[in-house]
C-alpha positions in Angstrom: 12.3 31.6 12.5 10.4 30.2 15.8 10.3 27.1 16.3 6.1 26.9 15.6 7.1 28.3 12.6 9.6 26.5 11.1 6.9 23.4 11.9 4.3 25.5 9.6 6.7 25.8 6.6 7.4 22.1 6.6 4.1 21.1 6.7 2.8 23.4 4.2 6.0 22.3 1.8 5.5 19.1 2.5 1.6 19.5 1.7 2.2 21.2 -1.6 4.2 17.9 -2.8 1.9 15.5 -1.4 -0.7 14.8 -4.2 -2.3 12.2 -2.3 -3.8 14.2 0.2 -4.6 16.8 -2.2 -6.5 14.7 -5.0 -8.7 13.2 -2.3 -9.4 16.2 -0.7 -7.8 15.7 2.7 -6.8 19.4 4.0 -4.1 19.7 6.3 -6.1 21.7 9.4 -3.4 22.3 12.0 0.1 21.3 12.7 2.4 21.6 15.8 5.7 19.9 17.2 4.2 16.5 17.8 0.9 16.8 16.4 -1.1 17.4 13.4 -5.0 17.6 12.7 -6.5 16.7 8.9 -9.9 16.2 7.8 -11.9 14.7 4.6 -15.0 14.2 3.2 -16.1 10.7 2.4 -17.3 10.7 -1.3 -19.4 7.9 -3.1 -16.0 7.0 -4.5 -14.8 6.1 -1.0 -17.7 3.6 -0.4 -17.2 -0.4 -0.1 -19.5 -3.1 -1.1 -21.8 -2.2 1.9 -22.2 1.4 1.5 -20.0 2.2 4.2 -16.6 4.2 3.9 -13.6 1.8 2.7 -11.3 1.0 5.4 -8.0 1.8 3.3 -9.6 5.9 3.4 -9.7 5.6 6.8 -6.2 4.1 6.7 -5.4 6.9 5.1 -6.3 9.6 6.6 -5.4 8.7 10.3 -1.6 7.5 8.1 -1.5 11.0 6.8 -2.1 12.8 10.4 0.3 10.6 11.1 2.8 11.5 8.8 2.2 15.3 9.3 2.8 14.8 13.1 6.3 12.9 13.1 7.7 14.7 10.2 6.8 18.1 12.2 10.5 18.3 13.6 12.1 18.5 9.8 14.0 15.7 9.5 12.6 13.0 7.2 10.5 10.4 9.4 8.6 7.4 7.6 6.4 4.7 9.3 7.9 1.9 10.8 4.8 -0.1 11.2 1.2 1.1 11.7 -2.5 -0.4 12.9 -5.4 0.5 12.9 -9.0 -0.1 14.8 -11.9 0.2 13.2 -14.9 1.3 15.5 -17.6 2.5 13.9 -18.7 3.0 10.1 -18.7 6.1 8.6 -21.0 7.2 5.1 -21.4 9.4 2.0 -21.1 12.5 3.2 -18.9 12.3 6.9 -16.6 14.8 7.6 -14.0 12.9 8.9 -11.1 14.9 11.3 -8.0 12.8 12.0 -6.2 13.9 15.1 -2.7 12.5 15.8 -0.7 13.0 19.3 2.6 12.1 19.8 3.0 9.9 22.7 7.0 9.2 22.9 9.8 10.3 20.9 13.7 8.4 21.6 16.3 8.6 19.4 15.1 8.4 15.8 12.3 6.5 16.6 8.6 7.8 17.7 5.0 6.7 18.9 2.1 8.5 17.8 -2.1 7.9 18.2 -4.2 9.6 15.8 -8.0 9.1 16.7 -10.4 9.4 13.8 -13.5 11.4 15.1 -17.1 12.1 12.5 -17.0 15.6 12.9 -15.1 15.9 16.0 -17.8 13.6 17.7 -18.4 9.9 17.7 -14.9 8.0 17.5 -14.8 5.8 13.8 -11.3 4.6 14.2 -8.0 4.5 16.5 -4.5 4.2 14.9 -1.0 4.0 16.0 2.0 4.7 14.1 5.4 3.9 15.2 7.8 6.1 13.2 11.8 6.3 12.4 13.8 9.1 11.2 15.9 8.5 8.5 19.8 8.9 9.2 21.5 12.1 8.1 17.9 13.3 6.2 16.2 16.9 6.7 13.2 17.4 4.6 13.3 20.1 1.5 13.9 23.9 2.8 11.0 25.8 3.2 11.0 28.5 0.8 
């Protein structure tokens, strides 16, 4: 199995267990060592007080890129600590395409930016996720 492989069959196993992502219709677009690129939809579900798309979605999403671009490698990687920017509002109705980038990987410990585009165009929100891989863990097999 090649190495861009193996990163295809983690994802998509790790995908098919993660509900989250799949209740709120967040689809998993690409993934690659060190990166990974999701999208969603805001629905009127996803709205705030003022109309405008909840920041804990956007949380979301840019956390779930994220996720899919440290745990890329196999082993099992969780967030150490994470923040976000918000830059610009999005609505009802955005498609919303989370890119994340890793920047550094030493050790068990990782950097990673994941920009938050409408559509691939205007930038709503920047995030950065500093991740740690857990001793002695390797994520499910791929079957």
């Amino acid at each position: 199995m090649t190495p861009d492989m193996s990163t295809q069959a983690h994802a998509a196993a790790m995908y098919a267990r993660d509900l989250t992502c799949r209740s709120l219709g967040i689809g998993l677009d690409k993934v690659a060592p060190g990166r990974a690129t999701l999208s969603m939809r805001v629905t009127e579900t996803m709205v705030n007080g003022h109309g405008i798309a909840h920041g804990g979605y956007l949380f979301l999403l840019a956390d779930a890129a994220f996720a899919y671009a440290c745990n890329s490698y196999g082993p099992v990687t969780v967030a150490q600590s994470a923040e976000v920017t918000f830059l610009q509002p999005a609505a009802v109705g955005d498609e919303l395409v989370a890119v994340a980038v890793e920047r550094a990987k030493y050790g068990r410990n990782g950097i990673y930016d994941v920009t938050v585009r409408h559509g691939g165009g205007r930038v709503i929100a920047e995030f950065r996720g500093h991740s740690v891989t857990l001793a002695g863990t390797r994520g499910p097999t791929p079957s």
